[in-house]
N, C-alpha and C positions, 0 to 999 in steps of 0.2 A: 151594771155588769159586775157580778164581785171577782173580787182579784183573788188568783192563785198565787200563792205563798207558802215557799217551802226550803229548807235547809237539809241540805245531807254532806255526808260525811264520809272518805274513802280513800285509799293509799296510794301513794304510787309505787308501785316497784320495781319500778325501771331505775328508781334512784335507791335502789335498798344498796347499807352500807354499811358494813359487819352483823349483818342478820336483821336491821332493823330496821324502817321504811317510814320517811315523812307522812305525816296525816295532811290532807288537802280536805276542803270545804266547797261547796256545790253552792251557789242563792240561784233559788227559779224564783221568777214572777211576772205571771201573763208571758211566758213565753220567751222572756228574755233571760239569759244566764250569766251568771259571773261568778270564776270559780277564785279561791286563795288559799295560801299559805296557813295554817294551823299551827305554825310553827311548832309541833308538838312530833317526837318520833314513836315507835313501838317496834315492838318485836313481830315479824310477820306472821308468825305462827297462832299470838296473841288476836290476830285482828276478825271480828267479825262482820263479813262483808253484805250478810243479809240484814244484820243489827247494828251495819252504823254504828259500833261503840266494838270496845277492847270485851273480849267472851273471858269470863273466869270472876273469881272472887281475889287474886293476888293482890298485892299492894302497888304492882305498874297498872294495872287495869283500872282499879280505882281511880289512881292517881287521872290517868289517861280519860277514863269518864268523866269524871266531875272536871277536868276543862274543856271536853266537849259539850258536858250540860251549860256551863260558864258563856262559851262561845254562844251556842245556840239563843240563850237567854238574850245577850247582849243581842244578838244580829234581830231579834226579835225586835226587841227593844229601839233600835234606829227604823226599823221596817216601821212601826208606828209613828215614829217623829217623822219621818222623810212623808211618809200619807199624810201626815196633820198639814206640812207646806206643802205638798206638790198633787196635783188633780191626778199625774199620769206619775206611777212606780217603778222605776226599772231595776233589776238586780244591780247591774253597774253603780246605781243611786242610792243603795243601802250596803255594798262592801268599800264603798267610800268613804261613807257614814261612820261605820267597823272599822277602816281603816285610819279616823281620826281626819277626815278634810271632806268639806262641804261649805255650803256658803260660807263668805266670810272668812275660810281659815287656809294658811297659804300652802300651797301646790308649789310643783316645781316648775310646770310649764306655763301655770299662772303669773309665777313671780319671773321667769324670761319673756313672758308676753310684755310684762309691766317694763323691765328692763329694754327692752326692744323698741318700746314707745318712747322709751324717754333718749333712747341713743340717737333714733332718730331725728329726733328734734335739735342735736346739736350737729347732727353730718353737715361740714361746708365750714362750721366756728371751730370746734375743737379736737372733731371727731373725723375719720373717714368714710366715704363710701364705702369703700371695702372692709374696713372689718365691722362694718353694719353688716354689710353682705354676708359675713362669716356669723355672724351670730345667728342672722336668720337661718342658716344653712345647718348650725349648730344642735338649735329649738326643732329643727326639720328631722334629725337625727335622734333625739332624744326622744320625741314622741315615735317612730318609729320603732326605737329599741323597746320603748315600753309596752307598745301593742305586739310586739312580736315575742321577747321575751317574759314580760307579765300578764298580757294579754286585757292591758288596762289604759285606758286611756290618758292618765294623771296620777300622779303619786303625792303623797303628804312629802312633805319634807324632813317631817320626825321619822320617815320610815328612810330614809337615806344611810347608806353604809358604804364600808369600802369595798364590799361584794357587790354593789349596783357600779360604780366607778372601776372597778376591775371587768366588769362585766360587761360594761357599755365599751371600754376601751378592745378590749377583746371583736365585740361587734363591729365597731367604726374598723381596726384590722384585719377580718377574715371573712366578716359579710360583706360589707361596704365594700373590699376592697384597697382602702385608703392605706400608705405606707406611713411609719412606724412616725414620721416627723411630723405628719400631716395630722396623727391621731394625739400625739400632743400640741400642735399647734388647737385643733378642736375642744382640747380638752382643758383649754387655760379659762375659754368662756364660761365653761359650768363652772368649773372654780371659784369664779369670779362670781356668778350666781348664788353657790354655796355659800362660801364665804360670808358675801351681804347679809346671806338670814341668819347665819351664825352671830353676826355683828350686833345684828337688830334685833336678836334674842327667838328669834323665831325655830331656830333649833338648841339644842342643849349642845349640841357635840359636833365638832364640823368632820366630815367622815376622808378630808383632803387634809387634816392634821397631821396623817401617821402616811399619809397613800401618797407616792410620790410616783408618778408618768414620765417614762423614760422618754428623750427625744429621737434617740438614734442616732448613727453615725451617718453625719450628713456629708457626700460624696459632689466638689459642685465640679462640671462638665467645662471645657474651656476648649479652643481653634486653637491651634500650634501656629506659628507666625507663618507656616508653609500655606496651611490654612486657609487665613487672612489675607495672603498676599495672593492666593489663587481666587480670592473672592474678591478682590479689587483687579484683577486683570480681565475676569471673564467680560467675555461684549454680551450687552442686554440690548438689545432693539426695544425689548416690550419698558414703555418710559416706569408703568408700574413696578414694574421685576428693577430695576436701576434703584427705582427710589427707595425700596424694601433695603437692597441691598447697602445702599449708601448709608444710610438710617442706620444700619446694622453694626456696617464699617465706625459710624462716628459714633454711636456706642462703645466700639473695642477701643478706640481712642480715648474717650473721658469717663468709662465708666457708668455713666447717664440711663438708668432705666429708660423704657418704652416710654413709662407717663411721663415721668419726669420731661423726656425730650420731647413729648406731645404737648405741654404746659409750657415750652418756651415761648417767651416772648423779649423785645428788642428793650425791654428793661432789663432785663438778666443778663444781658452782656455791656460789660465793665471792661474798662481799662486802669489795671495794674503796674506801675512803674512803667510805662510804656508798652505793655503786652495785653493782647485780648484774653477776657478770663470772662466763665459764665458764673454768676454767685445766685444761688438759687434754694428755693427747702422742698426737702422729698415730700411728695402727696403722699407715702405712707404714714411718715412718723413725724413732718413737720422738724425734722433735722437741717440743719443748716447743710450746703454743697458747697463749695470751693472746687475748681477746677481750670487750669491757664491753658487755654487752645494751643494747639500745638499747629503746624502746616497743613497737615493731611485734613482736620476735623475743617479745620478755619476755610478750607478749600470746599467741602462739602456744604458750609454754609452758603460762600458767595453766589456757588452752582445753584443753589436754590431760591436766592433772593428773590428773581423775578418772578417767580411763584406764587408772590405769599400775597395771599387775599385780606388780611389782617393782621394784628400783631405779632400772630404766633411765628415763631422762627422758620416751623414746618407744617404743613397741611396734612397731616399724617392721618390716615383710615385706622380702625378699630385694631386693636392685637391680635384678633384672631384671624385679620386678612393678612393683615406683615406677619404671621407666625406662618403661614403658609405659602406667600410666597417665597419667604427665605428658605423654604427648604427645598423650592421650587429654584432655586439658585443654586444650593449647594448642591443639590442632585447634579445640578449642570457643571457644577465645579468637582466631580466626583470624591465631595465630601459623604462617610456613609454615617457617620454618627447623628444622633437625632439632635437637628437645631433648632432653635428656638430664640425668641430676640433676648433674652436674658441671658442666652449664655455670652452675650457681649458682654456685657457687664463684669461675668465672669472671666470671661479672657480678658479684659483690661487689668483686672486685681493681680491675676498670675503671670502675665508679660509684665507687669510694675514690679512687682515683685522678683523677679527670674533678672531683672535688670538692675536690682538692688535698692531702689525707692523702698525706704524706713517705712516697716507697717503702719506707726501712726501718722504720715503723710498719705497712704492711700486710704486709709480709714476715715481722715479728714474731706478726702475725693468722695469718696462713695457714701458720706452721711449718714455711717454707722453711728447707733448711739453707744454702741461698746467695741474696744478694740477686740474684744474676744469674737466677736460674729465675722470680723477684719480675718481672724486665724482662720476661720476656716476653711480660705482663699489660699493656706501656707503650701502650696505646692510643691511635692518634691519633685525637681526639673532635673533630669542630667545637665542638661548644659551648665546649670547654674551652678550645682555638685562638681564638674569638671573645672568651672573656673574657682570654686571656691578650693579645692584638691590641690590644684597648680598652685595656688599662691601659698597656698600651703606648705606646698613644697618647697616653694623657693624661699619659705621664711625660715625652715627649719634644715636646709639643704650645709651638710658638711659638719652639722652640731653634732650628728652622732656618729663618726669614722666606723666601717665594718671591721 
């Protein structure tokens, strides 16, 4: 069967921009198409659309000619190397070619596939499940922006700029959906990608040199002690709806993530100068915890003891059933704001705080690696504002006679 093969050439003017319009590139073969960037602009007036080329003898038209004969030439020219290895042609497989990546030469989804495999191999020693999961989730995203916005399944790496990286972040925010923190937490993985082939010489110019991704003003959610104290009073019949909520409770007491207090086991609790204290590392980041039981939590524990089927402290179900029955609680405690078991965490930070515990004592609790991530728990409380006002007062009370 012989193969149809063909190149053309034509504008778009939907993107015309002070009179003048990008030139775009067409490859047919056998049926299949893949169009690109010509990076080359003209005057729309210049352009002819039955002839595929700039109409006139000017010095733009020329110019503009001869790197569409240039292009053409070249796309020619891989159309025959890609037939020499491959029995079956596809357009996609000759602006590849054009675009500088084909066997052998590194891509971008190529070189996160490669990264992907090798993270995986360390989840459990040095790495987590979870930000495996984010990578994957990352690679899920990237190829998606590229078939949507380039209309191409892989990109070279030497083709990377800080208009793809503006581009994709823009996409993860108002296609996706995703808020502004979330699209730089996403956007640290390709960095990290980037960067590697910068390293290893496989780009010339890392296009995240100059491109900085804001994180946002990150707002974190917390229970008022009215709150808490209406969530440890309400009666639960349902033993499930108790347990959620209990769970929840001794969270806002230590601080203690969901996994974290799903990873407990009867090693992690230590005695300290004569007080129970759980000493334990976050399954995020492998941070060291610190934290001394107080009544309330230590009471939550005992309540559970004869539960336990194993070492773990708590028999606790997946996140996303404790994320529903806590709010299947607080509806009952006519809490309206949206809960979540994290936001224990975060009400423990901001009642530490509100009651005057030294940030890097709660820092130390919550197994931050920077006091700074600690600040952004720094609540401004009236209460705390009122007492700190008063003493205030009384320090400076009669210094200045009216």
């Amino acid at each position: 069967m012989r193969s149809t093969f063909r190149t053309a050439f034509y504008v778009n003017r939907s993107k015309e921009r002070n009179g003048h319009v990008p030139i775009m590139g067409r490859i047919t073969i056998n049926g299949t198409i893949a169009q690109f960037s010509c990076k080359l602009l003209i005057k729309k007036e210049l352009w002819d659309a039955r002839g595929n080329r700039a109409s006139g003898r000017s010095h733009e038209a020329e110019e503009v000619n001869n790197a569409l004969d240039s292009i053409r030439a070249r796309i020619a020219g891989h159309y025959r190397s890609v037939s020499e290895r491959s029995a079956y042609v596809t357009a996609e497989m000759v602006r590849n070619a054009f675009h500088g990546f084909g066997i052998g030469q590194e891509t971008l989804l190529r070189a996160f596939d490669r990264e992907n495999a090798a993270f995986s191999r360390r989840v459990g020693k040095d790495r987590s499940m979870r930000t495996y999961r984010k990578y994957l989730t990352v690679r899920k995203y990237v190829g998606e922006f590229m078939r949507k916005r380039y209309r191409r399944s892989d990109m070279a790496m030497s083709e990377l700029s800080e208009d793809f990286i503006r581009d994709f972040c823009h996409y993860l925010r108002c296609e996706a959906g995703l808020s502004q923190s979330t699209v730089w937490v996403y956007s640290l993985p390709l960095k990290h990608i980037v960067t590697a082939a910068h390293c290893s010489g496989s780009i010339q110019r890392n296009p995240f040199a100059l491109f900085r991704v804001g994180c946002g003003r990150t707002e974190r959610g917390f229970l008022t002690e009215a709150e808490m104290q209406a969530l440890s009073a309400v009666r639960l019949d349902d033993l499930n709806l108790a347990m959620a909520r209990d769970l929840f409770l001794f969270g806002c007491w230590t601080g203690i993530s969901f996994s974290d207090i799903k990873n407990l086991t009867a090693e992690h609790l230590v005695e300290i100068n004569g007080r129970p204290w759980i000493v334990s590392r976050r399954q995020k980041t492998g941070t060291v915890f610190q934290v001394r039981l107080m009544d309330a939590p230590m009471r939550i524990l005992k309540r559970y003891e004869p539960f336990r089927t194993d070492s773990r402290l708590f028999n606790a179900g997946s996140l996303g059933t404790m994320n529903q029955r806590i709010k299947n609680v607080a509806k009952k405690c006519g809490i309206s704001r949206p809960v979540s078991f994290h936001l224990a965490r975060h009400s423990f930070a901001v009642m530490a705080m509100n009651y005057g515990m030294p940030i890097e004592s709660i820092s130390r609790i919550l197994g931050h690696t920077s006091i700074a991530t600690t600040q952004i728990y720094a609540k401004v409380i009236c209460a705390r504002l009122e007492r700190d006002m008063s003493a205030f007062e009384e320090t400076v009370r009669g210094m200045f006679p009216g």
